[in-house]
C-alpha positions in Angstrom: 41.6 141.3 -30.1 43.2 137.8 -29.2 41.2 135.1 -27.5 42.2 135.0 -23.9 44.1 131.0 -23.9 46.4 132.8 -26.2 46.7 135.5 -24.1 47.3 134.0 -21.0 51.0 134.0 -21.2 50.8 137.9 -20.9 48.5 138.0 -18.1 50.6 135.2 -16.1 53.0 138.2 -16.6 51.1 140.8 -15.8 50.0 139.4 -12.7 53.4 138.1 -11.6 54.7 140.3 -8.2 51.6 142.5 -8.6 50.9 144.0 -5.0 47.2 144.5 -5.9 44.8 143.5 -8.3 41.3 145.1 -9.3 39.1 142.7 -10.3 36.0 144.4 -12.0 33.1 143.0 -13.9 29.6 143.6 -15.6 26.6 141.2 -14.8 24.4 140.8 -17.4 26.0 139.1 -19.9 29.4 138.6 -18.4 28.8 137.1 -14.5 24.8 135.8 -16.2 23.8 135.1 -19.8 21.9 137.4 -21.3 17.9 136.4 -20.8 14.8 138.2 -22.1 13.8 139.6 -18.9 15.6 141.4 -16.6 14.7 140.2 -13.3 15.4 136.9 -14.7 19.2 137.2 -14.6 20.0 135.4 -11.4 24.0 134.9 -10.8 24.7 131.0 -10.9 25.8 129.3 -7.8 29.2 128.7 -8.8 30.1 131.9 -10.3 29.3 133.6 -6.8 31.3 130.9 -4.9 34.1 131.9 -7.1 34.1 135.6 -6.2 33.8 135.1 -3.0 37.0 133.4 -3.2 38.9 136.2 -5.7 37.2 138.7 -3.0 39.3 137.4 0.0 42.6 136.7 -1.5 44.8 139.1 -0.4 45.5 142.3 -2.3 42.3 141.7 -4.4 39.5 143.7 -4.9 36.4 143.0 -6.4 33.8 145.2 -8.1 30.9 144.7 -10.0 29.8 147.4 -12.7 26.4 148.0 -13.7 23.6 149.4 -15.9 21.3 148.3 -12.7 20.7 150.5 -10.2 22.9 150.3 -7.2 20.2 148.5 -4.8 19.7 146.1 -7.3 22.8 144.9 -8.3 23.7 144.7 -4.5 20.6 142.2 -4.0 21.6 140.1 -7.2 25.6 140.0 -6.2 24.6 139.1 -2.6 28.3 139.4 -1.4 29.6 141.5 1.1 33.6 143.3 1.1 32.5 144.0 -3.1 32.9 147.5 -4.7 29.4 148.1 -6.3 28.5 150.7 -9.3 24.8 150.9 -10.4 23.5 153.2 -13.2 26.8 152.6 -15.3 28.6 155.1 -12.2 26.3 157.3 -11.1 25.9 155.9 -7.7 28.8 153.9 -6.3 29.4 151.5 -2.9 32.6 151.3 -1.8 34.3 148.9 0.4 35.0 151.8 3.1 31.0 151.9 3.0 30.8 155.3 1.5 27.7 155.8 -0.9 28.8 158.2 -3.5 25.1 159.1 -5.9 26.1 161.9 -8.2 24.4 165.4 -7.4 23.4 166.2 -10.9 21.8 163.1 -11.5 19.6 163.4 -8.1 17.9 166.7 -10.0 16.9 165.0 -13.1 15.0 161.9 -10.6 11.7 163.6 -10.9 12.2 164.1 -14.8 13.3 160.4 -15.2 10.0 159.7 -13.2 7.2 161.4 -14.9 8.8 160.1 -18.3 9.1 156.4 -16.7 4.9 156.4 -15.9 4.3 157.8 -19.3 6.1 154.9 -21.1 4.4 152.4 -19.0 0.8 153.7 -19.7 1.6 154.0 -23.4 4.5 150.8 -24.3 1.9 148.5 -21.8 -0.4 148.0 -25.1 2.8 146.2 -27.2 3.3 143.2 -25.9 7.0 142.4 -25.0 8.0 146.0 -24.2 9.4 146.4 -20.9 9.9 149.7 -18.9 12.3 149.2 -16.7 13.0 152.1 -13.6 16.3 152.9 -12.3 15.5 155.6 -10.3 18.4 157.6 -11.6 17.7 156.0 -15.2 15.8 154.1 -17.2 15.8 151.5 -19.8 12.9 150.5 -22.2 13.9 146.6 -22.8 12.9 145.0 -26.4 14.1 142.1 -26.6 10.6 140.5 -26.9 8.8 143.0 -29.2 7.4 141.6 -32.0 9.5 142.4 -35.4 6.5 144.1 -36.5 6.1 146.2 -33.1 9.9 148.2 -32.7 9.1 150.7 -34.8 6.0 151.6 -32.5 8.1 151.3 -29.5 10.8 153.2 -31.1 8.3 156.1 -31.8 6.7 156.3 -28.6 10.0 156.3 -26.9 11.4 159.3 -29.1 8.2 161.3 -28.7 8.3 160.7 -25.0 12.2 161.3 -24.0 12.2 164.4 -26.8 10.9 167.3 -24.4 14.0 166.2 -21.9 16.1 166.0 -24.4 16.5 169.1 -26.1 16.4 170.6 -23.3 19.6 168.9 -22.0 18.8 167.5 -18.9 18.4 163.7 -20.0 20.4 161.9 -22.7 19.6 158.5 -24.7 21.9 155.5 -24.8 21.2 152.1 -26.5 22.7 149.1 -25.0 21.7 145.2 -26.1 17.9 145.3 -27.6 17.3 147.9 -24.9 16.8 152.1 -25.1 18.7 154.2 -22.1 17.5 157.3 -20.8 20.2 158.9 -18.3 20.8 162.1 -16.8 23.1 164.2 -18.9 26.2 164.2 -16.8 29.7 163.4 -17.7 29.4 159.3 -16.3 29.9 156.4 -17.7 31.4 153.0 -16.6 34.9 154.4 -17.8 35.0 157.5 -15.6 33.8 155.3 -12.8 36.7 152.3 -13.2 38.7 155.4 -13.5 37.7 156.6 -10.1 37.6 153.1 -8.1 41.2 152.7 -9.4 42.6 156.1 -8.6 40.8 156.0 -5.1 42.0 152.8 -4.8 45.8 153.9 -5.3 46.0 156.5 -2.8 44.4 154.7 0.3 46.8 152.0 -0.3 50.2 150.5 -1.0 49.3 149.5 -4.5 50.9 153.5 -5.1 54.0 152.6 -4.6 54.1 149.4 -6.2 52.2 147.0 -8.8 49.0 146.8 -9.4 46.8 145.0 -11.8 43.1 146.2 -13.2 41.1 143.8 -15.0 37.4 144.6 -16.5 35.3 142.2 -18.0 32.3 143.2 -20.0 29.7 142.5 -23.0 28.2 145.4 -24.1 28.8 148.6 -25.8 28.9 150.6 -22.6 31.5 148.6 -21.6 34.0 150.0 -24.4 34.3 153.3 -22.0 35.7 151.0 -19.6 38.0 148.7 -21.8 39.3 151.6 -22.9 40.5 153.2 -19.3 42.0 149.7 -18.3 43.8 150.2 -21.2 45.4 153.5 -19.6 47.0 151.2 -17.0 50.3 149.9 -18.0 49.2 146.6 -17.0 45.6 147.2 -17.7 43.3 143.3 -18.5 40.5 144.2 -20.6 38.4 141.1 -21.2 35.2 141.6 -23.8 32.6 139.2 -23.9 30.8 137.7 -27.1 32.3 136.9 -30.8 35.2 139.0 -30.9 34.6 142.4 -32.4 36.7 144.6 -35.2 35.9 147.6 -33.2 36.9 147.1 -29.6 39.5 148.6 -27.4 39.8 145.4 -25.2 42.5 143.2 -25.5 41.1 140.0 -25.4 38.2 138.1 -25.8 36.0 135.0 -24.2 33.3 133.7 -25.7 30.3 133.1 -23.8 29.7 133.8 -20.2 30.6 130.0 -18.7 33.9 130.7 -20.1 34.4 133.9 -18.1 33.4 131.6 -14.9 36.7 129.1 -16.2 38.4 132.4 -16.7 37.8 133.7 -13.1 38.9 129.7 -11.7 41.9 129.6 -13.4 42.9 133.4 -12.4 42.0 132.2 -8.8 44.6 129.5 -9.1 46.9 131.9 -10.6 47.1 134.1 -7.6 47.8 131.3 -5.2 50.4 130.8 -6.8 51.6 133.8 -6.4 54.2 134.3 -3.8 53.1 135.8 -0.6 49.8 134.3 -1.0 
């Protein structure tokens, strides 16, 4: 994993007579810093000024990829002529307008539900635990449990999520100082990416000529993703935090204001860019 300034020589190159480029990112923790409650993560001013302007350069697309759900993320991004993925893929927004929600996933709602109002009744006595419904998922946030509490809320969690679980319907994931309960289907940010960017090559030129994805992301559900852009030939993958032994993205940035710098300087980059 190289830090991004050193890598920018090879994306300059990358990006250099690309026809198209795919622009996609997470939010928490990549477009907003991490903060320890979730409706708290409000996208600064001037990173949304600065996709605005990536979203209307020619040849670009934009798309943000989430752990929110779709109407969420939607309301948070606030920008219109942006590909949106909630519930790490399982419901998609695409430019065209189409609303894809997968079919398996809509079965398991009423499961997700019942197990949602549980955890609320019984995590609403530890103070810091936050239950957190997706509709399609659901995440138990702990961030602000006391040290002394997790193992309670880890306990109630397992005891309440078991009955799905074994019986294959729901499956648990574990993100930063947060538990996951998703549908068991085969989704994940990856397959998604995957999706956008295959979708994306048949409706338009970018199949018969170059074409650019990027992904920028923090978390561990992000490594599906890094590791599809690295498919591409001319794949970006961009993790955010300390760089990390174990990662299949390229390169790194440090802290979320320096993804904003990276998105400015990539927005100068492609004015330049001739035929723009």
């Amino acid at each position: 994993m190289k830090q991004l300034q050193y890598g920018w020589p090879d994306i300059v190159r990358k990006l250099r007579g690309a026809e198209s480029v795919l622009l996609f990112a997470d939010y928490d923790g990549t477009l907003t810093p991490i903060v320890d409650r979730p409706e708290d993560a409000v996208l600064p001013d001037e990173a949304k000024k600065m996709l605005r302007a990536l979203s209307i350069l020619p040849g670009f697309t934009l798309g943000v990829i989430s752990g929110r759900s779709l109407d969420d993320i939607m309301e948070r991004v606030g920008l219109i002529g942006v590909v949106y993925a909630g519930n790490h893929g399982l419901e998609i927004k695409e430019l065209s307008g189409i609303l894809y929600v997968d079919p398996e996933a809509k079965k398991v709602r009423p499961v997700i539900e019942r197990i949602c109002k549980e955890l609320k009744g019984k995590l609403g006595r530890i103070k810091g635990a936050l239950v957190e419904n997706k509709g399609l998922s659901l995440s138990v946030h702990y961030r602000l449990v006391d040290e002394g509490s997790l193992t309670k809320v880890r306990a109630v969690f397992d005891e309440a999520v078991k009955e799905a679980e074994e019986t294959g319907c729901v499956r648990v994931t574990h993100g930063k100082k947060v538990f996951e309960l998703r549908p068991a289907v085969d989704i994940d940010k990856g397959k998604a990416v995957r999706m956008l960017i295959d979708s994306h090559i048949k409706r338009s030129a970018a199949g018969n000529g170059k074409f650019v994805p990027i992904y920028i992301g923090d978390d561990r559900t992000d490594e599906d993703v890094f590791q599809a852009i690295e498919e591409y030939g001319m794949g970006i993958s961009i993790f955010v935090g300390a760089p990390r032994t174990r990662s299949a993205a390229r390169y790194y940035l440090n802290s979320t204001d320096e993804v904003l710098e990276f998105l400015k300087k990539l927005y100068r980059q492609m004015q330049k860019e001739p035929g723009r």
